[in-house]
C-alpha positions as CSV (number, residue, x, y, z in Angstrom):
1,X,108.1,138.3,111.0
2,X,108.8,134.7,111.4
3,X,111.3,132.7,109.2
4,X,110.4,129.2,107.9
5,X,112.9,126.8,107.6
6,X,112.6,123.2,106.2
7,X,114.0,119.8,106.9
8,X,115.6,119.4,103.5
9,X,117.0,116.2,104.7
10,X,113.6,114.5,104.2
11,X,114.6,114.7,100.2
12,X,117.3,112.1,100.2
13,X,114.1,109.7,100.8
14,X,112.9,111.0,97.3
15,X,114.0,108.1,95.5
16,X,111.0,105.8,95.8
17,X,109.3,104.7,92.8
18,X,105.2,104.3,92.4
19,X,102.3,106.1,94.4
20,X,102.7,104.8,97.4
21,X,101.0,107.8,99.6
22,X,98.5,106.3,101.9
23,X,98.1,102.9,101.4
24,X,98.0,100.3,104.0
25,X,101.3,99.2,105.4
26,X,102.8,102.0,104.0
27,X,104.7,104.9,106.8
28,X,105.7,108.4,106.6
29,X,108.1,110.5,108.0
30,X,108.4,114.2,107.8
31,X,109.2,117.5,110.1
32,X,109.3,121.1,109.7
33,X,111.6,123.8,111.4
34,X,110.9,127.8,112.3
35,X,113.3,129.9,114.1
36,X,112.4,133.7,114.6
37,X,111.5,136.6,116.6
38,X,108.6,139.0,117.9
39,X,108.5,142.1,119.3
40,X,105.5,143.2,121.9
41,X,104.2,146.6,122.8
42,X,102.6,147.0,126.3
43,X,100.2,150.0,127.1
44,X,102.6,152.0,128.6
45,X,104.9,151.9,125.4
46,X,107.6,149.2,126.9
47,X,108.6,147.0,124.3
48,X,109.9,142.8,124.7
49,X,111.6,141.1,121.9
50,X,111.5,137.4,121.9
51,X,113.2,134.8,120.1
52,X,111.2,131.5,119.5
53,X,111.9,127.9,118.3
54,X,109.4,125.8,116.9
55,X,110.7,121.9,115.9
56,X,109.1,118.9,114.9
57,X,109.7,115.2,113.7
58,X,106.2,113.0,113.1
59,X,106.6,108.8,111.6
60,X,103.9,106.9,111.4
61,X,102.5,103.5,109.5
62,X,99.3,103.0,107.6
63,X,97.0,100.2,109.4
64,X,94.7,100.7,106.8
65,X,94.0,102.5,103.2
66,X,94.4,106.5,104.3
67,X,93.9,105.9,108.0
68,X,97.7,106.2,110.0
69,X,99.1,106.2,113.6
70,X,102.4,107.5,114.8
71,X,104.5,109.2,116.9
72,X,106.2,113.2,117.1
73,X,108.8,114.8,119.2
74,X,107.8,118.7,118.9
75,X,109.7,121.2,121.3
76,X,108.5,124.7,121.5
77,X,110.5,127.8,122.7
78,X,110.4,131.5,123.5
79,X,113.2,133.3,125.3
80,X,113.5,137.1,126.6
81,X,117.4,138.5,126.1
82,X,116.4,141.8,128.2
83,X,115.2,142.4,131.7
84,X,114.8,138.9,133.7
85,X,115.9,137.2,130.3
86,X,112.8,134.6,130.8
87,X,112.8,131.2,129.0
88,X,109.7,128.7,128.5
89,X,110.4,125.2,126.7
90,X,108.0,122.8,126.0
91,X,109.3,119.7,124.9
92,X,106.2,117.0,123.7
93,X,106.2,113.5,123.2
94,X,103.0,112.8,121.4
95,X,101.0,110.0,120.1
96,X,99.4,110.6,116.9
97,X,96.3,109.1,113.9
98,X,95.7,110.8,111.2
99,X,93.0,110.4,107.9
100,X,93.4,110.6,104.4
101,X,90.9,111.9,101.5
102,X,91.1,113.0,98.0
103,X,93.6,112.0,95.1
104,X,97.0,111.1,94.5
105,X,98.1,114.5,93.7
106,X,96.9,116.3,96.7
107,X,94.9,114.8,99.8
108,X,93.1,116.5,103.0
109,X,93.9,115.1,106.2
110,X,92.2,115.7,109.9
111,X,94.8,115.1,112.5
112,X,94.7,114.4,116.3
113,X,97.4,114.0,118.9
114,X,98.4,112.9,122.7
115,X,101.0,112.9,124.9
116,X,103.2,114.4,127.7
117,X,104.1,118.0,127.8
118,X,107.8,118.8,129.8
119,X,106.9,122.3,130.4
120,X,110.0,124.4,131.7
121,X,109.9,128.6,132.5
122,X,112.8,130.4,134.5
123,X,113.6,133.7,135.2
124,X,116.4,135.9,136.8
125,X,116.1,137.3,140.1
126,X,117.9,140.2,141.5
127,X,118.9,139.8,144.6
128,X,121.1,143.5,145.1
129,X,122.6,145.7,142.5
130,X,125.6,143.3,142.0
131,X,124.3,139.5,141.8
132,X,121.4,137.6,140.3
133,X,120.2,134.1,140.2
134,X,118.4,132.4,138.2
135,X,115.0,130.7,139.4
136,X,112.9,128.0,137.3
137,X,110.7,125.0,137.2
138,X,109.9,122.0,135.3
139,X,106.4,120.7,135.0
140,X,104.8,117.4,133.5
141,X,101.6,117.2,132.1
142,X,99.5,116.1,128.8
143,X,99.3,117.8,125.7
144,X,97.0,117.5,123.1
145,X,95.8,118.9,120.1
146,X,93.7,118.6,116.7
147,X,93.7,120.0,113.2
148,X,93.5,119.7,109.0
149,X,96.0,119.3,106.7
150,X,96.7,119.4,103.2
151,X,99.8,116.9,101.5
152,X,100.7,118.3,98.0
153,X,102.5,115.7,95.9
154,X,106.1,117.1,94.3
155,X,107.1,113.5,93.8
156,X,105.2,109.7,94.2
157,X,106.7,109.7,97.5
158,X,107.6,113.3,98.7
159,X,104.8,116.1,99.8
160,X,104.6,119.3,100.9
161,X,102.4,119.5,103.8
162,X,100.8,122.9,104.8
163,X,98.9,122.0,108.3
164,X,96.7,124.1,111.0
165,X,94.8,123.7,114.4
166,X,94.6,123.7,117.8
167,X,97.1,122.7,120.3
168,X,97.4,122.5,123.9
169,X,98.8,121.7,127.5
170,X,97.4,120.8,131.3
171,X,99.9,121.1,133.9
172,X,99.2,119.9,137.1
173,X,100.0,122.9,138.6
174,X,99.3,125.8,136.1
175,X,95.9,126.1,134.3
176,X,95.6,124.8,130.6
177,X,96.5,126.8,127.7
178,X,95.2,125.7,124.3
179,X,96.0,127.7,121.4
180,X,95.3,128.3,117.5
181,X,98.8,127.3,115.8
182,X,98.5,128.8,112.6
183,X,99.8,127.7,109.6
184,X,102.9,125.1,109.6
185,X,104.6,124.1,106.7
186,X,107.1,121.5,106.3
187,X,107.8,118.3,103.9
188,X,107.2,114.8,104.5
189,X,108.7,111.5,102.9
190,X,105.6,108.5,102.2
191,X,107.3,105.3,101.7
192,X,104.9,102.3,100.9
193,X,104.7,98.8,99.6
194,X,105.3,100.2,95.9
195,X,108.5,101.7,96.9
196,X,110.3,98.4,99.0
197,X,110.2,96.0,96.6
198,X,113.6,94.8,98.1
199,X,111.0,93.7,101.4
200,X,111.8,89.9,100.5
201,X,114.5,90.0,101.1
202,X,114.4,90.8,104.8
203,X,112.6,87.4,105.8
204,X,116.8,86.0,105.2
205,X,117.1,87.6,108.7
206,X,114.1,88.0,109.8
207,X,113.9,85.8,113.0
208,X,116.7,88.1,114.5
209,X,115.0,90.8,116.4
210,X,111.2,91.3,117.7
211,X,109.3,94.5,118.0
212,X,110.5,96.1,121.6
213,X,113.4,96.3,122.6
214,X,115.2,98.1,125.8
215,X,118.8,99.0,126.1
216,X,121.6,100.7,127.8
217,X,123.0,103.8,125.7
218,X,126.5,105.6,126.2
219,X,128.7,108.5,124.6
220,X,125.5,110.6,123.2
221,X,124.1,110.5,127.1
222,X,124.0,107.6,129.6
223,X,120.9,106.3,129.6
224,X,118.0,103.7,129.0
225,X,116.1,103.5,125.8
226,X,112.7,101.9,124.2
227,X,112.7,100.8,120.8
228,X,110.0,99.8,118.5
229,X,110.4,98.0,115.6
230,X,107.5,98.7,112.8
231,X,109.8,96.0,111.1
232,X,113.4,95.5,110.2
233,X,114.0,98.5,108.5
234,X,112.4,101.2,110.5
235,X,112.4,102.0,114.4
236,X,110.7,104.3,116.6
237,X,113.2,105.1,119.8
238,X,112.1,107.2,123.3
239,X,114.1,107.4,126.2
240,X,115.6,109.2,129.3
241,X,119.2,110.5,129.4
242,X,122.0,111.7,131.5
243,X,123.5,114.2,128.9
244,X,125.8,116.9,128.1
245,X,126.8,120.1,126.0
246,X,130.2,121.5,125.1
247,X,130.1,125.6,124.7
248,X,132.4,127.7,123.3
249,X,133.2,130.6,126.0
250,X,135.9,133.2,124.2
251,X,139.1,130.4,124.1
252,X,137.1,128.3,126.4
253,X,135.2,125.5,126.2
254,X,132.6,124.8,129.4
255,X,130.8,121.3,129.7
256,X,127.4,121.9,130.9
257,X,125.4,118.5,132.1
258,X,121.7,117.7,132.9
259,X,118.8,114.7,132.4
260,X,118.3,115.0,128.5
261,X,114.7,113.5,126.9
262,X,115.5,112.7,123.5
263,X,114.3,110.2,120.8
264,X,114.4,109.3,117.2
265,X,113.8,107.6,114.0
266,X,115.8,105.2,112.2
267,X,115.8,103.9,108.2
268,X,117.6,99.9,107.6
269,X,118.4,98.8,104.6
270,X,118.8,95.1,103.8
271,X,120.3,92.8,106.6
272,X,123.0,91.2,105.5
273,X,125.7,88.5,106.9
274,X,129.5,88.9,107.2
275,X,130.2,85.7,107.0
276,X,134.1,86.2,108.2
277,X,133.0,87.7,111.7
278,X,130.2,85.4,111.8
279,X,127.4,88.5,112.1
280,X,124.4,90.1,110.8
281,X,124.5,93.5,109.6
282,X,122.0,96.3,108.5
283,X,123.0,100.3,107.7
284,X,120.5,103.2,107.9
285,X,119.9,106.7,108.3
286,X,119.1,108.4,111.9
287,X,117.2,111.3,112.6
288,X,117.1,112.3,116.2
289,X,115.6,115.7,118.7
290,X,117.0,115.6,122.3
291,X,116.4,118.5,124.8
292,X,118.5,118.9,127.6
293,X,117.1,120.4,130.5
294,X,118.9,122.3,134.0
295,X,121.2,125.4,133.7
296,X,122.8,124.2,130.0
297,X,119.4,123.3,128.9
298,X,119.5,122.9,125.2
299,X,117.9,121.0,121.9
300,X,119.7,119.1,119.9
301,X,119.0,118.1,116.0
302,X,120.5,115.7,114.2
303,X,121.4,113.1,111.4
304,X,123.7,110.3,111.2
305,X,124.7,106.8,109.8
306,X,123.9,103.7,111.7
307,X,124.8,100.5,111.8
308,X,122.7,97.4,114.0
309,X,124.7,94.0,114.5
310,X,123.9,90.9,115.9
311,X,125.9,88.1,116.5
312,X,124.5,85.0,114.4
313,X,124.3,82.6,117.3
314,X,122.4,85.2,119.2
315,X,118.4,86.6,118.0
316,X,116.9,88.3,120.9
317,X,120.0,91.0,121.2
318,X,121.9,93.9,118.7
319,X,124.5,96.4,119.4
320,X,124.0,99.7,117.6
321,X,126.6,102.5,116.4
322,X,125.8,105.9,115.2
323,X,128.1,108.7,113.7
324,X,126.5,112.2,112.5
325,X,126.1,115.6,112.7
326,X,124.7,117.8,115.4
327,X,123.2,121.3,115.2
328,X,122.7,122.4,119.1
329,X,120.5,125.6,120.0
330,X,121.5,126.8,123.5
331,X,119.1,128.4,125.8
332,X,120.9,129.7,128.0
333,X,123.5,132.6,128.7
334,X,127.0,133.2,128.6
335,X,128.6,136.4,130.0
336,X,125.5,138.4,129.6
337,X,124.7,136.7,126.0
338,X,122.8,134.4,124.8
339,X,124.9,131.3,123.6
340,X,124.9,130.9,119.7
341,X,124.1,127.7,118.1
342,X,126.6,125.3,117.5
343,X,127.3,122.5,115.0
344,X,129.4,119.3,116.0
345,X,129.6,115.7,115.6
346,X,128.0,113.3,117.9
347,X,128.6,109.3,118.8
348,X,126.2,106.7,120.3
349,X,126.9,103.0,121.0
350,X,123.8,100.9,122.1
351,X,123.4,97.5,123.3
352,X,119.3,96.2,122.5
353,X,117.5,93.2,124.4
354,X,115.0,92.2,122.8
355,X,112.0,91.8,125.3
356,X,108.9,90.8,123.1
């Protein structure tokens, strides 16, 4: 039996006033979590038990009444403790539209994605009765997928959406697998027109910026990331990372390093100028999935405040600062065991040129 877990986070977005669901120039943002484990029976009685990981973050902004396009980070996991102790991970970055029918209190939805797929399997292979080694691959290819939907309105601007399909992969090297999902569960966060009045007052500031950016990340992973601004107050981040992971061995800690994908979503409030430092300020909330890949290979959840600056003489370029919580679910051994998940705190500095 699988467990269902929810991204309860979404509810500190419940504070929005009015209907603002699906209307155009509205956005969404909304995830769902499972964690759990299978057992399976083979003809000649064997059994394998599993444990699987299923994650995923979707934004997106209306372009028109009910009709929406976006963006989702979805990773996808199954790992064998016993025998060769295989792994598969399937981290996606995906494209996504979605359309809207029916009435404020619940509306249908048909759904369609595309992206990459970063498909990664590894196994252990016994060498003699003494050593092993672990082999594995990583893949890139597209994923796609299409299904219906149902939101269910607790709130004006808070859903529960229940959501089924058909998903799938092509690796260049592998035959494609597509697959019924079943049925996902999670809650999502609609924020429209009706619930920013406050949107005003971003045109103060609004010449600072533009919609893409590119910029040089440290601390959280070394690395370059793409930014797009939807507007001042909410971004849409991908990018490629040179990353790491702390795990606690016994009384030790080990440092385990790889590339890391990883991106995110970020909430501003109102810019603002301290006039004393001669700056222009806005704070938010961050939501972020990174998966690091290689011998360490882990994802990574988590939330945390941020804080974009720019200097007032300069418009095309902002530093960012970010300070949270991490939850980080290891896929890989230690000593024989599989390494337990781990909460810490994370850090990220960002510098943001500007480039259109």
């Amino acid at each position: 039996m699988k467990s269902t877990f929810i991204l309860l986070i979404i509810c500190l977005l419940s504070g929005s006033t009015g209907f603002s669901q699906t209307q155009k120039d509205g956005r969404y943002f909304g995830g769902n979590l499972r964690l759990g484990a299978d057992k399976t029976k083979f003809d000649n009685g064997d059994q394998a038990q599993s444990s699987n990981l299923y994650a995923r973050a979707d934004a997106g902004t209306f372009l028109y009444d009910d009709f929406a396009i976006g963006a989702a980070l979805q990773m996808e996991g199954q790992a064998f403790p016993k025998g060769t102790k295989s792994r598969y991970y399937n981290p996606q970055l995906l494209g996504t539209a979605r359309y809207y029918a029916g009435k404020e209190k619940a509306k249908i939805f048909i759904a369609g994605q595309l992206g990459l797929s970063f498909f990664h399997s590894s196994y252990l292979e016994f060498l003699n009765t003494e050593k092993e080694k672990r082999i594995g691959s990583t893949e890139v290819g597209g994923a796609y997928g299409i299904g219906a939907g149902v939101a269910w309105f607790l709130s004006p601007g808070i859903a529960v959406e229940g959501t089924m399909g058909w998903e799938g992969y092509s690796m260049p090297k592998s035959k494609s697998n597509v697959s019924f999902t079943g049925l996902k569960i999670g809650l999502t966060a609609y924020l429209g027109q009706a619930a920013r009045p406050e949107r005003q007052d971003t045109s103060l500031y609004g010449n600072y910026g533009g919609k893409i950016g590119v910029g040089i990340s440290i601390f959280d992973g070394i690395g370059v990331p793409v930014r797009y601004y939807f507007s001042p107050k909410k971004v849409l981040e991908a990018g490629i990372y040179y990353g790491g992971i702390v795990v606690r061995n016994n009384d030790e800690f080990q440092l385990g390093s790889g590339l890391m994908l990883g991106g995110g979503y970020t909430f501003f409030g109102n810019r603002y100028e301290k006039e004393s430092k001669g700056k222009i300020r806005a704070n938010g909330l961050a939501l972020r999935l990174n998966y690091l890949t290689g011998d360490y290979s882990a994802a990574m959840l988590s939330a945390g405040w941020a804080m974009e600056t720019f200097r007032k003489s300069r418009t095309n370029r902002s530093f960012l600062f970010e300070l949270g919580l991490r939850e980080q679910f290891p896929n890989f051994e230690l000593e024989g065991e599989p390494a337990k998940a781990t909460p810490t705190l994370y850090l990220r500095w960002n510098v943001n040129f500007f480039v259109k």
